[in-house]
N, C-alpha and C positions, 0 to 999 in steps of 0.2 A: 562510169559515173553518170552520164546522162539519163540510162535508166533508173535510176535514181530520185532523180531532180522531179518527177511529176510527183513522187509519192510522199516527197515534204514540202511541196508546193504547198497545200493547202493548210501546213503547219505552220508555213511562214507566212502565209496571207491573214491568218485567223489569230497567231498566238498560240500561246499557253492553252494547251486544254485542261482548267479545273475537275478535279472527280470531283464526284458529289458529295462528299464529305467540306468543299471550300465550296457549296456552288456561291454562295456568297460574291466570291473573287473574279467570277466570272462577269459581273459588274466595274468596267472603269472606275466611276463614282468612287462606289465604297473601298477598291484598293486603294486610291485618291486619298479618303478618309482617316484607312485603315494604317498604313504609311506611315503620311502623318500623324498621327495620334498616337503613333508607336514611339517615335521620336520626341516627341514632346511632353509625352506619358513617362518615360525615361528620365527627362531632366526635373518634372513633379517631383517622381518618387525620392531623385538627389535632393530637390528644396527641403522634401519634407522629413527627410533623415536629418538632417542639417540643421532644422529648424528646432525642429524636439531635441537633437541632443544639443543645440544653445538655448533654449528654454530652461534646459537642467542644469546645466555649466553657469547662467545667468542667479540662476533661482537655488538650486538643489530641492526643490521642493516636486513629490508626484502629482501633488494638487496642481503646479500650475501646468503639467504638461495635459489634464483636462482642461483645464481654461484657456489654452492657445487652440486646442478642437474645438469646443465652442464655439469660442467665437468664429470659427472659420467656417460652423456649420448655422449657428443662430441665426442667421439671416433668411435662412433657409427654410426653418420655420416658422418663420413669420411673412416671407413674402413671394414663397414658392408658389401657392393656389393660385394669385393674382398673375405669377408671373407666367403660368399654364394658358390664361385668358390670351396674353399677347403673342406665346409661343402659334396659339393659331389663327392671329390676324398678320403678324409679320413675317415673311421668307426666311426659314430656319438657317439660312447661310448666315444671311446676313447677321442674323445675332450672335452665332456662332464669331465670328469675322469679329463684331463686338466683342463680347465676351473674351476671347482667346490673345484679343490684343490687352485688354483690361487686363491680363493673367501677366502679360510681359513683361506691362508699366511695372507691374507692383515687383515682381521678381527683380526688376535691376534696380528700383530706390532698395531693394532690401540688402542688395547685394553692394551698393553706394555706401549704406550704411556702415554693414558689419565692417567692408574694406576701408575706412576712415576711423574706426573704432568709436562711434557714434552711438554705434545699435544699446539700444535698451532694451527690459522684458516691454517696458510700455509700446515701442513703438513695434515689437510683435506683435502684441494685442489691437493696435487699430491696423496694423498692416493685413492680421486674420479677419477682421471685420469687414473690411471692404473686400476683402478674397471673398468672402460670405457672399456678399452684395452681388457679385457675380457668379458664382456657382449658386445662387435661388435663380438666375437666369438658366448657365450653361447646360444643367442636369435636365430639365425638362426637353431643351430645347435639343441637346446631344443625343439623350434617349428617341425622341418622335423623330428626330431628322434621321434616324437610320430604316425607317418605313420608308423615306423619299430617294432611299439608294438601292432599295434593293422590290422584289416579289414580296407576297404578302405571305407564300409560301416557303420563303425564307426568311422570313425573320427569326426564328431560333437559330438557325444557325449562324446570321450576321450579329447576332448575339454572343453567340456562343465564340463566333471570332473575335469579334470585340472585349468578351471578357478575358480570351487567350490573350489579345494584345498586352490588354490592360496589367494583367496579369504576369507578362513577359515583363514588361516594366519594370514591376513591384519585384523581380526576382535581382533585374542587372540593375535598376538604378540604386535602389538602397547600398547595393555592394561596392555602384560607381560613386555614391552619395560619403559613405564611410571612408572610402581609400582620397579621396578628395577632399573633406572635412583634417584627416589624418595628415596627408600632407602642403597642404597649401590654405587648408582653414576654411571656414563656411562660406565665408563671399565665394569664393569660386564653387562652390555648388549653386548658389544663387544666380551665380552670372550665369555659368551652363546652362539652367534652367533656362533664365530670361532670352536665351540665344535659341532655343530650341523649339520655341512657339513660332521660328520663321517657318516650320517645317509643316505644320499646321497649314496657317496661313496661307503659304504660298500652293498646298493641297486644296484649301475651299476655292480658292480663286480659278484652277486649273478647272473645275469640276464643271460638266455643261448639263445644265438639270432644266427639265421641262415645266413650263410656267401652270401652275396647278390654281385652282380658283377653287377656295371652300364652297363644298356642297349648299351651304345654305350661309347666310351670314353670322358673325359669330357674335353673340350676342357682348357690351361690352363691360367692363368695370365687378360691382358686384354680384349681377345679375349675372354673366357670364360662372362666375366664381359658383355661385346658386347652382346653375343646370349643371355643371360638372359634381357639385357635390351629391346634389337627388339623385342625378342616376347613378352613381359609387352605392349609395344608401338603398335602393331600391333591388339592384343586381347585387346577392348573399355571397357570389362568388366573388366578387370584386372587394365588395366590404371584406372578406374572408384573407383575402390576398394581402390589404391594406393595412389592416389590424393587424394582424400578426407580424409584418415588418418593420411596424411603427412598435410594438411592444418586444419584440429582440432588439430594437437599436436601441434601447433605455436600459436593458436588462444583460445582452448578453456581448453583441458586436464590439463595443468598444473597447474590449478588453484589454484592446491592443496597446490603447495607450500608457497601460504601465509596461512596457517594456526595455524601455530605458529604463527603469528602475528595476525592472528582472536582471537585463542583462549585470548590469552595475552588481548590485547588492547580492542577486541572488548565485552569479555564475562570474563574479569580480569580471568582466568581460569590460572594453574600452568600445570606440565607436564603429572599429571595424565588427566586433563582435556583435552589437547591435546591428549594424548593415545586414547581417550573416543571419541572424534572427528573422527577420523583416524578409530577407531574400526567401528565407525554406517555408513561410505562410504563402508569398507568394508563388513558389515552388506548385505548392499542393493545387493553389486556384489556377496555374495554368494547366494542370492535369484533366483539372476540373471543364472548364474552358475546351480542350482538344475532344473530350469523350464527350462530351456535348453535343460538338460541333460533327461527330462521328455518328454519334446516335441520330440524332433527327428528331424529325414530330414524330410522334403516336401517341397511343393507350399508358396510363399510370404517370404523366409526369405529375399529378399531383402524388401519389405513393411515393415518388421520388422525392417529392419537396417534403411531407412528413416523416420521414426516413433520415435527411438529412438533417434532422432539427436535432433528433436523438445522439446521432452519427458526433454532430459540434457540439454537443455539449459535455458528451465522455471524452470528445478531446484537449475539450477546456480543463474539464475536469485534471486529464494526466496532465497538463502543463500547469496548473495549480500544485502537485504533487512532485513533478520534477524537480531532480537535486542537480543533475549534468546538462550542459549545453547540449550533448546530444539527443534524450528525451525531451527536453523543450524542442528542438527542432524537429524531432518527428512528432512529435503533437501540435507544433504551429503549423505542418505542413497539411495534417487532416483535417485540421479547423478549419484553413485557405481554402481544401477542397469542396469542406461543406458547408462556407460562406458562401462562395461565388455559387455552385450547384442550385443552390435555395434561392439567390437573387435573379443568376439566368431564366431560370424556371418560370418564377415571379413575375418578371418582366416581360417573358414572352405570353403567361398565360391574359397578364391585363394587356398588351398591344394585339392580343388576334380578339380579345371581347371587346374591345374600347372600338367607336364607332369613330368613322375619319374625322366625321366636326366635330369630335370632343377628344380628338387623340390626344392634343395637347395638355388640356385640362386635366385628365385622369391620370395619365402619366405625370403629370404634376404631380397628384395626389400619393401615386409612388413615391417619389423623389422627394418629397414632403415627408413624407412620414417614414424613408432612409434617412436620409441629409438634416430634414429640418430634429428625429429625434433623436437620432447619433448624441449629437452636441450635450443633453441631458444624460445621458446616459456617461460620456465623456468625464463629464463634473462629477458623476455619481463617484463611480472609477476610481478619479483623483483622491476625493474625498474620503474613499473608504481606503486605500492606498496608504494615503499619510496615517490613517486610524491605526488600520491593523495590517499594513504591509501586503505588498502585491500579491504574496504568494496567497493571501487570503481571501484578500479582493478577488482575483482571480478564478477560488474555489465557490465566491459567493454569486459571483457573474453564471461558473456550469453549471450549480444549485437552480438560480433561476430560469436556466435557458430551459433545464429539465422540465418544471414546472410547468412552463409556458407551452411545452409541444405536448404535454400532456392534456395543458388545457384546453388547446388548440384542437386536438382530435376531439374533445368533447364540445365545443365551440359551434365549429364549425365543421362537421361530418362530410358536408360535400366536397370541401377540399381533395378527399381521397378520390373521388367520380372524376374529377377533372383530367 
């Protein structure tokens, strides 16, 4: 054995050695991060299964499972840009830290709620509102703070990690969100949730990050808000990027939200069956997620991002035509992949052009034009849902997503170059 002992020495003094497919992990920090967000990402995705199917139990209505996204996302639209301004004058921990406790309060009055049998649709509606209020913070601020964990040379793939995590989430919490809805009722998916952001939490806090000083000062209020937009509008690739995510989130992403009323009407399925739904989308985005995180930088990820646009909308398409649970779930599962595929993508091509004093601001502008247009797009959904029934809605959402990647290669051509 002592021959031995020198040749794992330096495995036990170093650690894990990451291939290069995680170099990401290779970072304390972002494992720190990644951990917790995994964890806490988990008990989300249980509130938000829980949430929508008492929105519908509350209501029976598909309209208002768009008006609980809304609101959850409207805020976001209206005070994202601004909130890009402070994301790069205040220590991104720290808002995090904010933000991530803001996320806890609201999850245990929700969970106070439902357990006392109090809850109303109303007091969903302002409890999504101020969730709002703080994702127009957490989204700018979650997205730029992962340039502060990692090389500038990895950020696709602590991306591409981060949407595995995310993604992991969205497969076990929904499942965990359903079988816990089913037997012990929605407060306890509330609670778990609200317990789960210690995990978080006590991850930002463990983290020891080098004290960084913006390049130049950032300028503050509207003016700030200004320089971030000129240079979105000036740089064709940026605009190119922004636009086209801002016109899928009104047209084609939210699709999702009729899916309580797929599961229900179109596949008589209960709330486990919904979980089950919800899990095989996010099935497909953590595939999406690993082959990312595998691939790396190079040559054609814009090919890849206009590739995918087509790829999601013929799979909307077959989950607008499915009659069985099992072609809805193989069609939510390609849609997952070629959601996250086209935001990964997205996201890394605006963080390697966005310059360090305005990372926060344009990144904003992302998450703005995800988040803030989601919520519209949400209402559209609902709206055309109770008209003429999900399955239509559904077929009307792949119709446009078509459309739009069509218009998109004529739009904006350099897309393809990037």
């Amino acid at each position: 054995m002592r021959p031995f002992l020198p040749q794992i020495t330096p495995y036990l003094r170093v650690g894990w050695r990451w291939p290069q497919a995680l170099s990401a992990m290779r970072h304390r920090n972002f494992r720190l991060f990644f951990f917790g967000q995994l964890v806490s990402l988990t008990g989300s995705w249980m509130q938000t299964t829980a949430q929508q199917w008492l929105a519908y139990r509350l209501t029976g209505s598909q309209l208002s499972l768009g008006v609980i996204t809304f609101c959850s996302f409207v805020p976001v639209l209206i005070l994202s840009l601004f909130m890009g301004v402070i994301v790069d004058r205040v220590p991104r921990r720290r808002l995090l830290l904010l933000t991530q406790s803001w996320f806890m309060v609201l999850a245990l009055i929700l969970a106070a709620l439902t357990y006392t049998g109090r809850v109303t649709y109303t007091h969903l509606i302002i409890l999504s509102l101020l969730l709002g209020v703080a994702n127009a913070l957490d989204m700018p601020a979650r997205q730029a703070f992962l340039s502060d964990l990692v090389d500038r040379d990895e950020l696709l793939n602590a991306i591409a990690l981060n949407s595995s995590m995310f993604n992991g989430a969205r497969i076990v919490g929904p499942a965990l969100g359903g079988l816990a809805v089913a037997a012990w009722g929605e407060a306890s998916a509330f609670l778990l949730n609200g317990v789960s952001f210690l995990a978080v939490l006590l991850g930002l806090l463990a983290m020891r990050l080098a004290h960084t000083v913006p390049p130049q000062p950032p300028a503050r209020g509207l003016e700030g808000i200004r320089e971030g937009v000129t240079y979105v509008r000036a740089d064709r690739r940026l605009l190119a990027l922004v636009v086209m995510v801002a016109l899928l989130s009104v047209v084609g992403y939210p699709y999702n939200v009729l899916l309580p009323a797929l599961a229900h009407e179109g596949y008589g399925l209960g709330v486990e069956g919904f979980g089950a739904l919800t899990s095989a989308m996010g099935a497909g985005a953590l595939v999406a997620g690993v082959l990312l995180a595998f691939r790396g930088e190079g040559r054609g990820m814009g090919r890849q991002l206009v590739l995918n646009r087509w790829v999601f909308s013929a799979s909307v398409a077959v989950l607008a035509l499915a009659r069985t649970p099992t072609l809805a779930m193989a069609a939510l599962a390609v849609s997952g992949y070629a959601v996250i595929t086209q935001l990964a993508i997205t996201n890394t091509l605006i963080q390697k052009t966005a310059p360090d004093h305005l990372r926060g601001r344009i990144v904003s502008g992302y998450t703005w034009a995800l988040g803030g247009f989601w919520p519209l797009g949400a209402l559209l959904m609902g709206y055309l849902g109770d008209r003429l029934g999900a399955s239509a809605a559904t077929g009307l959402a792949a119709g446009g997503s078509a459309l739009l990647a069509l218009l998109g290669m004529v739009w904006f051509p350099e897309t393809t170059r990037m």
